[in-house]
C-alpha positions in Angstrom: 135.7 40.0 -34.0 135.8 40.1 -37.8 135.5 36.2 -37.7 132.3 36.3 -35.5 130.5 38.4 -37.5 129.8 36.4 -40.6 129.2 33.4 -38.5 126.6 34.9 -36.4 124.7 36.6 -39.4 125.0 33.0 -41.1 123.4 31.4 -37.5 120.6 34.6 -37.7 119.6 33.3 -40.9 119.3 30.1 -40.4 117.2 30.9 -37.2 114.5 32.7 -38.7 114.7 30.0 -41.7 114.0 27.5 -38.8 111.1 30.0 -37.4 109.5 30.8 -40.3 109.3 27.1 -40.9 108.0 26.1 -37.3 105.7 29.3 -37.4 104.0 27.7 -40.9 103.6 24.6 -39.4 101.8 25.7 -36.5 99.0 27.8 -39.3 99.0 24.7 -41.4 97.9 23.1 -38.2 95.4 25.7 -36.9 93.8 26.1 -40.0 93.1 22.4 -40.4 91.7 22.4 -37.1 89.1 25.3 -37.4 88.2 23.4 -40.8 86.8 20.2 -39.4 84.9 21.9 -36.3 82.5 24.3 -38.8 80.8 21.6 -40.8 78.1 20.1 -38.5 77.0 17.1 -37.9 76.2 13.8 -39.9 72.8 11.9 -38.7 72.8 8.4 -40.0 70.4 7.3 -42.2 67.2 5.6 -40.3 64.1 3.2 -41.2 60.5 4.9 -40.1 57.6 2.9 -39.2 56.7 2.2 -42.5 59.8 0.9 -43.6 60.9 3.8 -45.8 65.2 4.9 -45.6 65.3 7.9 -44.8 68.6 8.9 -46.0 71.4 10.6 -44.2 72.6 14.2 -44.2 74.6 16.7 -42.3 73.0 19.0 -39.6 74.6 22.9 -39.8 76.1 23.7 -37.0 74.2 27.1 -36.6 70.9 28.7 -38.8 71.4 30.4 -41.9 68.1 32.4 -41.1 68.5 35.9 -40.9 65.0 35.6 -38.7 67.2 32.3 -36.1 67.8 35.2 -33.7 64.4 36.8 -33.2 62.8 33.4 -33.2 65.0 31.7 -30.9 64.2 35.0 -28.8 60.8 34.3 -29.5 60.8 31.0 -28.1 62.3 31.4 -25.0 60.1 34.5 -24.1 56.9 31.8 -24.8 58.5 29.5 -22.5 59.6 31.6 -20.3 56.0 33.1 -19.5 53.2 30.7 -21.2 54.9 27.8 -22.1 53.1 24.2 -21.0 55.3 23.6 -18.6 53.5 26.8 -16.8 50.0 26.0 -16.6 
C-alpha cells in the first residue's frame, strides 16, 4: 500500500495538470468565439447614381441610443395601428 500511494498522488497531479490545460483551452476557444460575433457587419463600398464611391464601413450590431428602445416601441405601435399598410 505504501508503494501505491506516491504513485497515485503523482497520477492526481498530472490529471488536474492535464485538466487545467484542456479546461484553458476550451476559454481560449470560447472567448475567441464571442469576439468575432459582436462586431457587426461590413457593407461593401458602392457607386450611386452619380458615380460617387461611397466608401465602406461596418454596421453595429445593435443601437448605442439610449432612446433605440422607446423608438423601436414607437415604431411598431405606428404600424401596428396607423401605419400605410392600414389605410
Amino acid at each position: 500500500m505504501k508503494k501505491i500511494l506516491p504513485i497515485l498522488k503523482k497520477a492526481g497531479i498530472i490529471y488536474l495538470k492535464v485538466a487545467g490545460v484542456f479546461l484553458a483551452i476550451i476559454l481560449l476557444v470560447a472567448l475567441l468565439k464571442s469576439g468575432k460575433s459582436s462586431g457587426g457587419t461590413y457593407v461593401e463600398g458602392t457607386i450611386d447614381k452619380n458615380g460617387n464611391y461611397r466608401k465602406g464601413y461596418v454596421r453595429k450590431a445593435f443601437s448605442t441610443d439610449p432612446n433605440a428602445i422607446s423608438h423601436r416601441n414607437a415604431s411598431s405601435k405606428y404600424y401596428h395601428t396607423k401605419g400605410k399598410y392600414l389605410r
